[in-house]
C-alpha positions in Angstrom: 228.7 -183.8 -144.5 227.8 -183.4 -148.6 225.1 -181.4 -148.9 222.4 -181.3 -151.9 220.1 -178.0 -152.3 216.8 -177.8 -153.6 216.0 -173.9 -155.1 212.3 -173.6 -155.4 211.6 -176.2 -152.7 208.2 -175.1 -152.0 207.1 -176.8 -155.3 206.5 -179.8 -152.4 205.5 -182.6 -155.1 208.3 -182.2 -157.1 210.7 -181.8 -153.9 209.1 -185.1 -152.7 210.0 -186.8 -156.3 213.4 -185.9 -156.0 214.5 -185.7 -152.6 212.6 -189.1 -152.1 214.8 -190.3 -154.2 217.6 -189.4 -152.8 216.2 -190.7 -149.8 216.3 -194.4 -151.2 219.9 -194.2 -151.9 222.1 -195.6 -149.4 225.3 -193.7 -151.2 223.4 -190.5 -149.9 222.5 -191.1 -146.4 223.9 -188.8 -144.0 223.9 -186.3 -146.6 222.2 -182.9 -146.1 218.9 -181.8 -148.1 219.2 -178.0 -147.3 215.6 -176.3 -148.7 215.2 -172.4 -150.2 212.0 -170.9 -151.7 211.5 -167.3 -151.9 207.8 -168.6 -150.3 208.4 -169.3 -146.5 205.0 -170.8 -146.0 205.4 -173.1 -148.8 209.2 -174.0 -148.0 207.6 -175.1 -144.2 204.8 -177.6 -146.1 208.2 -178.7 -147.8 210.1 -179.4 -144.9 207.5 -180.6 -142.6 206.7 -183.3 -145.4 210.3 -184.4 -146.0 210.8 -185.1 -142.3 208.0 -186.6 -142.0 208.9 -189.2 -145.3 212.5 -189.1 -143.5 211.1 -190.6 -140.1 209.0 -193.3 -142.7 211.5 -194.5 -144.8 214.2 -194.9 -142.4 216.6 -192.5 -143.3 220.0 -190.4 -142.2 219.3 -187.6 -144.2 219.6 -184.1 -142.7 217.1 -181.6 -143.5 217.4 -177.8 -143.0 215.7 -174.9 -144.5 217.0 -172.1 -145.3 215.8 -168.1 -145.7 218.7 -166.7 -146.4 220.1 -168.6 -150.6 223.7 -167.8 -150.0 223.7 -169.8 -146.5 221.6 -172.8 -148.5 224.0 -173.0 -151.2 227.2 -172.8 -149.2 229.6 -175.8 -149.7 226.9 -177.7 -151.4 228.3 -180.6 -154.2 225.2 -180.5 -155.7 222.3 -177.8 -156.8 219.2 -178.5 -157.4 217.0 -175.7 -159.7 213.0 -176.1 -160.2 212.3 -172.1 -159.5 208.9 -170.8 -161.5 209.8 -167.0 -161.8 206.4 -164.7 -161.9 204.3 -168.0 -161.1 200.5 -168.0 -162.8 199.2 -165.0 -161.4 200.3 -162.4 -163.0 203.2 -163.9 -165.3 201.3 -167.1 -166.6 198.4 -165.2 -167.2 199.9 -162.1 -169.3 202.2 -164.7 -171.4 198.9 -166.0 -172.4 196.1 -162.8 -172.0 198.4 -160.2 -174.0 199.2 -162.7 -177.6 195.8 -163.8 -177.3 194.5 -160.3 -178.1 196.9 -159.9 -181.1 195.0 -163.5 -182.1 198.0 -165.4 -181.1 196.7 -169.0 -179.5 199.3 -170.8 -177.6 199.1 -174.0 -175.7 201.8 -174.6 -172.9 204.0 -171.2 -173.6 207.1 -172.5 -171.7 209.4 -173.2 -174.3 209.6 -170.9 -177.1 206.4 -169.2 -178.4 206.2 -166.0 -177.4 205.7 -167.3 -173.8 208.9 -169.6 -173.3 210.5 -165.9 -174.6 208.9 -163.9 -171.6 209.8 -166.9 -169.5 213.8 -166.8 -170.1 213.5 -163.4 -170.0 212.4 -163.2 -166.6 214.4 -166.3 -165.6 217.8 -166.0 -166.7 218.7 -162.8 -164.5 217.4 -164.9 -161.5 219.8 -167.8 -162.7 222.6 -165.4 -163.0 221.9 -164.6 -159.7 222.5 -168.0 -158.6 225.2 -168.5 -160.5 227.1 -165.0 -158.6 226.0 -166.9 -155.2 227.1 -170.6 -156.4 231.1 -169.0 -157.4 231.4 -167.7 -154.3 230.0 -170.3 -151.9 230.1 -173.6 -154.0 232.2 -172.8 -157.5 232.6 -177.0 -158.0 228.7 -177.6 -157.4 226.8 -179.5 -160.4 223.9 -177.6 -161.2 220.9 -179.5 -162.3 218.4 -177.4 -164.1 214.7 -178.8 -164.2 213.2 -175.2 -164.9 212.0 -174.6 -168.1 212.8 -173.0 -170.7 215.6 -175.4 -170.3 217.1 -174.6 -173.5 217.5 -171.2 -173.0 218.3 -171.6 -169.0 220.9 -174.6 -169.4 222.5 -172.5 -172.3 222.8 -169.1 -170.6 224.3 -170.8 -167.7 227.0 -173.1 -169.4 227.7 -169.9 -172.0 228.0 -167.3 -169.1 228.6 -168.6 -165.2 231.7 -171.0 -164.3 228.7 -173.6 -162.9 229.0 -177.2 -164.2 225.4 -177.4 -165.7 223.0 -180.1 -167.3 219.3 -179.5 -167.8 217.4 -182.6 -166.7 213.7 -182.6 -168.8 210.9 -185.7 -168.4 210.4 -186.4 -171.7 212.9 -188.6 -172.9 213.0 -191.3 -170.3 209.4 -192.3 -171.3 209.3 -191.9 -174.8 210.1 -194.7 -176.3 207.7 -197.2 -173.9 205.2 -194.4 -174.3 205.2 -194.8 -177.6 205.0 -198.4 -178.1 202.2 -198.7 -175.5 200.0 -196.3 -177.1 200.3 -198.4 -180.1 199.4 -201.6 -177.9 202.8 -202.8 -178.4 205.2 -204.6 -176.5 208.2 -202.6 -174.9 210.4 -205.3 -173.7 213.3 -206.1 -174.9 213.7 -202.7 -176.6 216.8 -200.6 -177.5 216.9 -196.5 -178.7 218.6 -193.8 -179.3 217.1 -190.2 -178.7 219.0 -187.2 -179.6 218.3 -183.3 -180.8 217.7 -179.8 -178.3 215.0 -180.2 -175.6 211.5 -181.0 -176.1 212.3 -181.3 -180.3 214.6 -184.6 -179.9 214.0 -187.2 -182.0 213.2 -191.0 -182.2 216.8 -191.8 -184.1 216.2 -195.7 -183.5 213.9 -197.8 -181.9 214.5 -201.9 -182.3 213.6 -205.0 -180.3 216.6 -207.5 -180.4 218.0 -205.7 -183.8 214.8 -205.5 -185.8 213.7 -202.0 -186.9 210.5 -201.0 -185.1 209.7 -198.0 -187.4 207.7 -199.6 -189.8 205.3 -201.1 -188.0 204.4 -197.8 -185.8 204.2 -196.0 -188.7 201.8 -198.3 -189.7 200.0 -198.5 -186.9 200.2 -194.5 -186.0 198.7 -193.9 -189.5 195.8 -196.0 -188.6 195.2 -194.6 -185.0 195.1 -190.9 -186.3 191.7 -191.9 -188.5 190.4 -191.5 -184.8 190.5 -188.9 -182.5 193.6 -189.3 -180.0 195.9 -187.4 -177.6 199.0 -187.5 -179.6 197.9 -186.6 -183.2 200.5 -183.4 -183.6 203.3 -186.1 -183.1 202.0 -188.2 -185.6 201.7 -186.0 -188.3 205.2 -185.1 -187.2 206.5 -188.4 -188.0 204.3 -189.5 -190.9 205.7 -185.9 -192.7 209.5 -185.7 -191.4 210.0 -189.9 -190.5 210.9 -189.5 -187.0 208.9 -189.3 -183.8 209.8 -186.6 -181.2 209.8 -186.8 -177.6 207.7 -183.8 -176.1 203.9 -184.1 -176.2 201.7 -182.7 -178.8 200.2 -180.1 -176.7 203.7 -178.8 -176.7 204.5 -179.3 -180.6 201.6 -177.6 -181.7 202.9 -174.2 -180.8 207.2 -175.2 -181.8 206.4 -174.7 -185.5 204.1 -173.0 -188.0 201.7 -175.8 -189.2 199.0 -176.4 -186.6 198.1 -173.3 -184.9 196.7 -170.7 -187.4 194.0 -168.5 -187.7 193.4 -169.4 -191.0 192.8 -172.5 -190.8 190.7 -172.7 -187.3 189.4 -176.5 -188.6 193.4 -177.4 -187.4 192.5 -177.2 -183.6 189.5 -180.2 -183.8 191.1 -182.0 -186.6 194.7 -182.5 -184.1 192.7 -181.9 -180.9 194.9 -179.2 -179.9 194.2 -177.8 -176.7 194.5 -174.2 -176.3 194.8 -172.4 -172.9 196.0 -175.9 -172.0 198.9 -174.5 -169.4 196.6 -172.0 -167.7 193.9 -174.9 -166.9 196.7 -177.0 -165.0 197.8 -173.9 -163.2 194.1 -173.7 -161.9 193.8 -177.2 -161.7 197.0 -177.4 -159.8 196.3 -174.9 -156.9 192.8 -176.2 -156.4 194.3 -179.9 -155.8 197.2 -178.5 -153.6 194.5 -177.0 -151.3 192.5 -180.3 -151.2 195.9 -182.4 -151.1 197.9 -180.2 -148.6 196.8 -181.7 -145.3 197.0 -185.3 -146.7 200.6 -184.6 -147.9 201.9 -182.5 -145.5 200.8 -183.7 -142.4 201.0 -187.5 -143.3 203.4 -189.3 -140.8 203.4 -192.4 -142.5 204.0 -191.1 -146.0 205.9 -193.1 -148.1 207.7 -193.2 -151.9 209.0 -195.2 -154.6 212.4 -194.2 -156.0 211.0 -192.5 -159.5 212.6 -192.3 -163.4 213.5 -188.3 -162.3 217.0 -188.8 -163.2 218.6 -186.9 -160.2 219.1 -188.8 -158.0 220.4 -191.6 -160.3 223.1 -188.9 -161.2 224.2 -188.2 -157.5 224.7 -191.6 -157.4 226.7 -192.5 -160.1 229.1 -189.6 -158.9 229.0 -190.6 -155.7 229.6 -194.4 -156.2 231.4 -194.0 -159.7 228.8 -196.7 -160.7 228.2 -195.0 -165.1 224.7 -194.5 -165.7 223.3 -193.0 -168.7 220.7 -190.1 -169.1 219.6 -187.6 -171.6 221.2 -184.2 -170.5 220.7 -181.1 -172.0 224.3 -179.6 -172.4 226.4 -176.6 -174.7 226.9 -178.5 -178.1 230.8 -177.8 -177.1 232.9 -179.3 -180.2 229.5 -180.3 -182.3 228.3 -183.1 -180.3 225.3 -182.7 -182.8 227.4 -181.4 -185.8 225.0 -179.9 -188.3 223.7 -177.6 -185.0 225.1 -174.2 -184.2 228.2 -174.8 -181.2 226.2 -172.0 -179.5 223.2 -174.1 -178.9 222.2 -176.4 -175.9 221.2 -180.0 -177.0 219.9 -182.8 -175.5 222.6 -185.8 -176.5 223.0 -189.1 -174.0 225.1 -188.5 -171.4 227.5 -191.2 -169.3 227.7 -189.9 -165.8 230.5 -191.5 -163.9 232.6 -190.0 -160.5 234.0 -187.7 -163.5 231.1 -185.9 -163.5 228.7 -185.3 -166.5 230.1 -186.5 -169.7 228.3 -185.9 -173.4 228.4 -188.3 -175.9 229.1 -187.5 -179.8 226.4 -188.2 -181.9 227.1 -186.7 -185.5 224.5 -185.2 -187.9 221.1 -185.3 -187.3 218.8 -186.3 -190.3 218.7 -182.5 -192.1 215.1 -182.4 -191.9 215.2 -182.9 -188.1 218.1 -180.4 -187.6 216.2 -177.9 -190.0 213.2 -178.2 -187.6 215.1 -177.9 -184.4 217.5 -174.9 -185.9 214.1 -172.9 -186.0 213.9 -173.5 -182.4 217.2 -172.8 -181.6 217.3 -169.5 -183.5 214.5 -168.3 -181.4 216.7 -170.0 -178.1 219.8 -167.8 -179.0 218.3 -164.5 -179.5 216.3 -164.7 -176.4 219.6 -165.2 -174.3 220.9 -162.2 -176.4 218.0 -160.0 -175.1 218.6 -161.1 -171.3 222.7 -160.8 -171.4 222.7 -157.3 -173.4 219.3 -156.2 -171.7 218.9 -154.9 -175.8 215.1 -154.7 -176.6 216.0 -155.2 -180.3 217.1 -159.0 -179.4 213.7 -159.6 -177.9 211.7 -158.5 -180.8 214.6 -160.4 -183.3 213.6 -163.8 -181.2 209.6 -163.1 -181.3 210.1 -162.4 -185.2 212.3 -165.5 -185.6 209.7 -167.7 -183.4 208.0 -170.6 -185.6 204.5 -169.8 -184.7 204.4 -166.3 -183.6 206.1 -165.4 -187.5 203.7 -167.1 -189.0 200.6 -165.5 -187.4 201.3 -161.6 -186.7 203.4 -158.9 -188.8 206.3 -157.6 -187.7 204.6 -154.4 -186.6 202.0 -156.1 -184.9 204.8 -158.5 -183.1 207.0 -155.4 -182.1 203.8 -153.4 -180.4 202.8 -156.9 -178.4 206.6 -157.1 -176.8 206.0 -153.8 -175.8 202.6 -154.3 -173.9 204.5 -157.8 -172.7 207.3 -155.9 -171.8 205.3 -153.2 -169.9 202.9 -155.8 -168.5 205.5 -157.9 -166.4 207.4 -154.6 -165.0 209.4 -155.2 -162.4 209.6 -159.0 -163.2 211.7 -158.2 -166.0 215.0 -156.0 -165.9 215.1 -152.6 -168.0 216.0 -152.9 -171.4 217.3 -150.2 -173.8 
């Protein structure tokens, strides 16, 4: 029996998004969903729901939870990672509580900022950890990474462990039709090409039956920004460097040095940035579990819709050697995006075939875009530096190289808040010299 593992099942939606997937695929019937979480009481909401949407869907799947990781991973083909190391309470909240008395504002803070730093930081070790565990007990797995910072993460892993691993992110499926729809166009017919490093790729094309659509969103993005709007960060992206990016705007405001600033405090209203942003969902999120629990949990009759999450459309096309095309975060091995650093992990289309996970070439990005995403990546680098040497000098060279953070605090005043981080998150973290 194949057999697909879920690490950080207890996140129950996202297990039901993904394993419900799976669930519609007759390639993966009879194939074994074995569950871990580090939470036992969550991991049991997970399972209880899953056979429950088992029994109503009709399928042959196994499911099995597991307490023990090694025995979950053991001969498995296929790994699935959406861990949360540190959770909200305390890690969320220090990421956010600690910059925010140096007067550093951040958003999201699980990317880069000073936040997505803290985050590898106390992620990677755990992933190494896996990675120890997946050698011995599954060496040939794939490893599909859906935990953020999935730059940093997806790198570290395909720069460090023997694992075969692609980082799976949300945000370029949807861009495109996004995009058009919010500017009350029409997205049939529509071809595009996406390419860059996570959460910073860029628009390259967009067409509908070989006419260039650029020109007419530009047009009509420049005259939806003379009103308030969701996406304004993106816009002024595009209208300044000619392309649009696929991550929201709540996340761009904190990748680069333009929107954020104490100095100009008029910025926040005028791009409807919202602050705190990722802290409210965390709130927001356990309050609606509570509520939405019993209904999920307990729900014999629940029911899904295969979703655009790419993995089980990966599985698949392994499984049934039937190509399919996603965008996968990968090590830019040979240049696939040739004026970015070999070291760095980029998010390029990807055929998937019964070969496995194979990157496509895409050549230079536009300089201003690789210029943009290079500052991004510099911060990326150093922060895997930091976790693999356990060097505290590499975390304070990645907070001082960080877009946003540089451009708000001094050096000195950047060194003494890694400290208090540093101190703050204790055990979370390993020791560093």
């Amino acid at each position: 029996m194949s057999k697909i593992t879920f690490l950080g099942a207890g996140s129950a939606v996202f297990a039901k998004n993904v394993l419900g997937d799976c669930m519609t695929v007759p390639a993966l019937q009879e194939f074994e969903f074995a569950l871990f979480d580090i939470d036992h009481n969550r991991l049991k909401d997970s399972e209880m729901m899953l056979k429950n949407l088992k029994e109503s869907l009709g399928s042959t799947v196994k499911i099995v939870s597991y307490t023990n990781r090694k025995e979950a991973l053991r001969g498995s083909k296929y790994v699935i990672n959406a861990i949360q190391v540190g959770g909200y309470d305390p890690s969320t909240i220090i990421d956010f509580e600690i910059p925010k008395k140096y007067g550093l504002r951040q958003t999201i803070a699980d990317t880069i900022g000073i936040g997505g730093i803290f985050r590898s930081l106390r992620t990677i070790p755990v992933m190494m950890d896996f990675a120890k565990d997946m050698e011995e007990v599954c060496p040939d797995a794939l490893l599909m990474n859906y935990t953020n910072p999935m730059a940093a993460l997806t790198g570290a892993m395909n720069r460090y462990t023997g694992i075969k691993t692609v980082g799976l992110c949300h945000s370029v499926q949807g861009c495109a039709q996004d995009l058009l729809k919010s500017l009350d166009m029409p997205t049939d017919n529509v071809q595009w090409k996406i390419a860059g490093i996570n959460h910073l790729a860029w628009l390259l094309e967009i067409n509908r039956n070989g006419k260039d659509l650029y020109p007419e969103i530009k047009r009509k993005a420049k005259e939806k920004q003379k009103t308030k709007h969701d996406d304004m960060v993106r816009f002024e992206l595009m209208e300044r460097f000619g392309y649009y990016v696929t991550e929201s705007s709540e996340h761009n405001a904190e990748y680069h040095p333009y929107f954020i600033k104490r100095k100009y405090p008029e910025l926040i209203d005028r791009f409807n940035i919202p602050l705190d942003e990722y802290p409210r969902r965390c709130v927001n999120q356990i309050e609606r579990w509570k509520q939405m629990r019993e209904d999920l949990v307990n729900d014999k009759n629940l029911s899904h819709e295969r979703t655009h999450e790419y993995g089980s459309y990966i599985i698949e096309a392994i499984e049934t050697d039937k190509p399919f095309k996603i965008g996968g975060n990968v090590l830019n091995t040979g240049g696939l995006i040739s004026n970015l650093p070999e070291k760095a992990c980029v998010e390029v289309p990807c055929l998937v075939d019964a070969s496995g996970v194979t990157p496509t070439y895409v050549g230079e990005l536009p300089e201003q875009l690789a210029a943009l995403d290079r500052t991004n990546i510099n911060t990326q680098l150093l922060t895997i530096e930091a976790a693999m040497t356990k060097k505290k000098e590499h975390i304070y060279h990645a907070a001082m190289l960080d877009p946003h953070t540089s451009s708000e605090l001094s050096i000195d005043d950047i060194v003494s808040m890694c400290d208090e981080l540093i101190e703050a998150h204790g055990d979370w973290l390993p020791k560093y010299e």
